[in-house]
N, C-alpha and C positions, 0 to 999 in steps of 0.2 A: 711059859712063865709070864703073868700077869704084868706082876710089880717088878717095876724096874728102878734099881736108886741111883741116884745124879749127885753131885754136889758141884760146888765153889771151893776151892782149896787157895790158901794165899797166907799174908801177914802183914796187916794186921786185917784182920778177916771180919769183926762182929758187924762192921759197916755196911757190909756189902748187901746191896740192894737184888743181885742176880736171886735170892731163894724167892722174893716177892714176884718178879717177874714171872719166873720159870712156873709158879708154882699155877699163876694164873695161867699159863700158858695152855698146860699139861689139863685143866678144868676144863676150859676152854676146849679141848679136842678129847673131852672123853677119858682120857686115861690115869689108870691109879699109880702114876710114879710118883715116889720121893724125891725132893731135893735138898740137900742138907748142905750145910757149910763147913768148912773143917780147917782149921789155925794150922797152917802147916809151914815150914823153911827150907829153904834149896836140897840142903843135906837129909830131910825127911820126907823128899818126895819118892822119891823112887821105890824105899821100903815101902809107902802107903800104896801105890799103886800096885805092888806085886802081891801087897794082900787082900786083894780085891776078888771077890768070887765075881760067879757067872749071873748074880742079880744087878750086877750094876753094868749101866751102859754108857757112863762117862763121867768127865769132870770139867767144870770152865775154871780155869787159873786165872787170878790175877798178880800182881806182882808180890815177890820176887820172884813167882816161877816160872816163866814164861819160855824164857831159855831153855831151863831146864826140863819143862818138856818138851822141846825140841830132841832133846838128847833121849829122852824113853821112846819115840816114835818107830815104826817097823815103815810110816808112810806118812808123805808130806804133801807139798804142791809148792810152786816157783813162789806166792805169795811168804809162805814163811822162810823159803830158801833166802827172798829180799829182803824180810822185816830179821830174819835170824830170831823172831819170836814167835810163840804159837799160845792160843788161852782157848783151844780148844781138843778137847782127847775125850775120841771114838773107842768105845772095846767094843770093838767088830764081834760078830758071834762066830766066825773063822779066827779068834784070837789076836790079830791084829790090832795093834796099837795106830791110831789114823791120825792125826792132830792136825787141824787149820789156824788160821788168823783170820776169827772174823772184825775185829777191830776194823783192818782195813776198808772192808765193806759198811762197817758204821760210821764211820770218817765219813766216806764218800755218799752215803744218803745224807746224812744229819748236814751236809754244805748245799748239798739240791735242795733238802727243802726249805734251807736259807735263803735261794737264790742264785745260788751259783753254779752257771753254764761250762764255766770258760775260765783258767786261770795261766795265764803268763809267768807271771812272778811273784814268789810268796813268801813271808818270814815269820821264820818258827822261831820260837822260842822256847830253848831245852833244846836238846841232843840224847834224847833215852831211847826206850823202846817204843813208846808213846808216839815220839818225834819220828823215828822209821813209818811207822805205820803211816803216819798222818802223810808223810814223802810219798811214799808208794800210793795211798788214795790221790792224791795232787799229779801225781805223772798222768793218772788217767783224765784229767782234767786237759792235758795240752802244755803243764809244764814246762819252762824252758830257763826259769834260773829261780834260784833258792838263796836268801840272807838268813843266816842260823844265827841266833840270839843266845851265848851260852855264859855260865856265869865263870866256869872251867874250860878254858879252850886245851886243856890235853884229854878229856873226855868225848869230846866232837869228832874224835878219826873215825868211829864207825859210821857216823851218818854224812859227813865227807866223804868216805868210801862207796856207800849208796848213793850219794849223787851222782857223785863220779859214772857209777857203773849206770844209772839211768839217763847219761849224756847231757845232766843240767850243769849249768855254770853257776857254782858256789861258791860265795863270801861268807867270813865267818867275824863276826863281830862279838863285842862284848856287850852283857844284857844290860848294863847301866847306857849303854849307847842306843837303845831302843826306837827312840824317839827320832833317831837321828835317821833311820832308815827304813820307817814303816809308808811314809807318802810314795804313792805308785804303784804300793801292793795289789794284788787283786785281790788275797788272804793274808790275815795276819794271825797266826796260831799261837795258843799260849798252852805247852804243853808242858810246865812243868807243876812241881808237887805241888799241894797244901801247903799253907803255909807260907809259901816264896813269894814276896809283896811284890808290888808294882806300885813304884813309889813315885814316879814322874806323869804327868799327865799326856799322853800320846799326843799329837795333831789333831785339830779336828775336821781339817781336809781327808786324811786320813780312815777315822772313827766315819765320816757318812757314805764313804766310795768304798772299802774294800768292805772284804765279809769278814768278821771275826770267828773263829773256830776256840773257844776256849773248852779243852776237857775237861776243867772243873763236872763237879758233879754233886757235890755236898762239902761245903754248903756254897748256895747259890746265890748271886751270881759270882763266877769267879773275879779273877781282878782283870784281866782283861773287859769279861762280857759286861762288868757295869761301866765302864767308861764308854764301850758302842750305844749299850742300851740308854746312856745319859743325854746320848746327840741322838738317838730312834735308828740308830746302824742297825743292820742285820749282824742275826746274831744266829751261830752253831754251839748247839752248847755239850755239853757231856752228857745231857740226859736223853737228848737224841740219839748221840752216840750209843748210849747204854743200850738205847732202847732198839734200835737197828744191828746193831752185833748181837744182841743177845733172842731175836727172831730167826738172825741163820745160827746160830747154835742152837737152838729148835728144830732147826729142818736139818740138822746133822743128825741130829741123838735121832729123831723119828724117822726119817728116810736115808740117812746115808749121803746126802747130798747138801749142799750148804745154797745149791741155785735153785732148787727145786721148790715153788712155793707150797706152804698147807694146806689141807685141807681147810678152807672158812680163813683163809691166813686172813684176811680184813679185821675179821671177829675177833679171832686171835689178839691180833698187835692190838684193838682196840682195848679186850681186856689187861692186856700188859703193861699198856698206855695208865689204864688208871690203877692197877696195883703200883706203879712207878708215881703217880699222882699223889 
């Protein structure tokens, strides 16, 4: 079987950049698959995946269903056992439901090629799923304490709980207090929605020493990444992310593997690069 069909499943979905990417991807190495995108809600995942024939060999989730493919999977890895979310499902050709996080892996390239070797101490802001992911990239960094920036502090026990279980020492602040505890970070992450202002002006001791990781992605620059980019800080933005997570769900859907790199993977990511452009 030739063709093989992919999609993007999420809500609100028309946004979503993954069909550009992938589609370049899939040119790029030859191959006649589809990628489609598809408006879907927690309670409609499950039906849509059990209606899936034998041409289709996966789906990238974005939010709200990330969990919720956690919960269709037959197989995981300690990655989404940490983040408790997955935006990536394998249908194995032995029927297997496979799912990864590669968010995490785009976290952690899109800060390298900001700049960043080495992180001690870092504060997020938001407590979602986003926020886990971004934790679990940061532990591999050398991590050893986390300030969470939330605007809900009864929301924050899950990724309090992640810390916890990754041995870092966490404070848990209010995001109007922001400013009050970004000097000394090594990272300063702004991970939450569209929409959520950043209305105080950071430090600017702050804005030229640490790395900013803002997942914004459209539209850009988020509200974090324009107050670095106004002092020339380095900047991680979302679209690095996009673009780094969505090359290992590349090498998931075609090898099985999420470490294993492409064929021409240079050529690859380049054309990905500028369909994301």
């Amino acid at each position: 079987m030739s063709i093989r069909r992919l999609a993007v499943v999420g809500s609100p979905i028309a946004h979503s950049l993954s069909p550009a990417l992938h589609a370049a991807a899939y040119a790029a190495l030859g191959l006649d698959w589809a990628y489609e995108r598809h408006e879907l809600r927690e309670h409609e995942l499950r039906g849509f995946v059990d209606g899936l024939d034998r041409s289709w060999r996966g789906l990238s989730a974005t939010m709200p269903l990330k969990k919720e493919l956690v919960r269709l999977a037959d197989e995981s890895d300690r990655t989404v056992a940490l983040t408790g979310a997955a935006n990536t499902l394998l249908l194995a050709d032995d029927g297997r439901r496979i799912v990864r996080n590669t968010d995490v892996a785009g976290v952690e390239h899109a800060l390298r090629d900001a700049g960043l070797e080495s992180a001690a101490h870092a504060v997020v802001a938001g407590a979602g799923a986003t926020a886990r992911s971004v934790l679990v990239a940061l532990d591999g960094f050398g991590l050893r304490s986390v300030t969470v920036a939330v605007r809900d502090p009864s929301r924050a026990a899950g990724l309090v709980a992640l810390a916890d279980e990754l041995l870092l020492e966490v404070d848990l602040v209010a995001l109007d207090d922001l400013a009050h505890v970004v000097v000394g970070a090594d990272v300063v992450a702004w991970t939450l929605p569209n929409g959520v202002a950043l209305d105080r002006e950071l430090p600017a001791d702050a804005r030229r020493e640490s790395v900013a990781l803002d997942v914004t992605y459209h539209p850009w620059p988020g509200p974090l990444a324009a107050q670095w980019l106004a002092v020339g800080g380095r900047v991680a933005s979302g679209r690095d992310m996009l673009l780094h997570q969505a090359v290992r769900q590349v090498r998931f859907f075609v090898s099985g593997q999420t470490e294993h790199p492409l064929p021409r993977e240079a050529q690859v990511e380049v054309a990905m690069a500028a369909a994301l452009a």
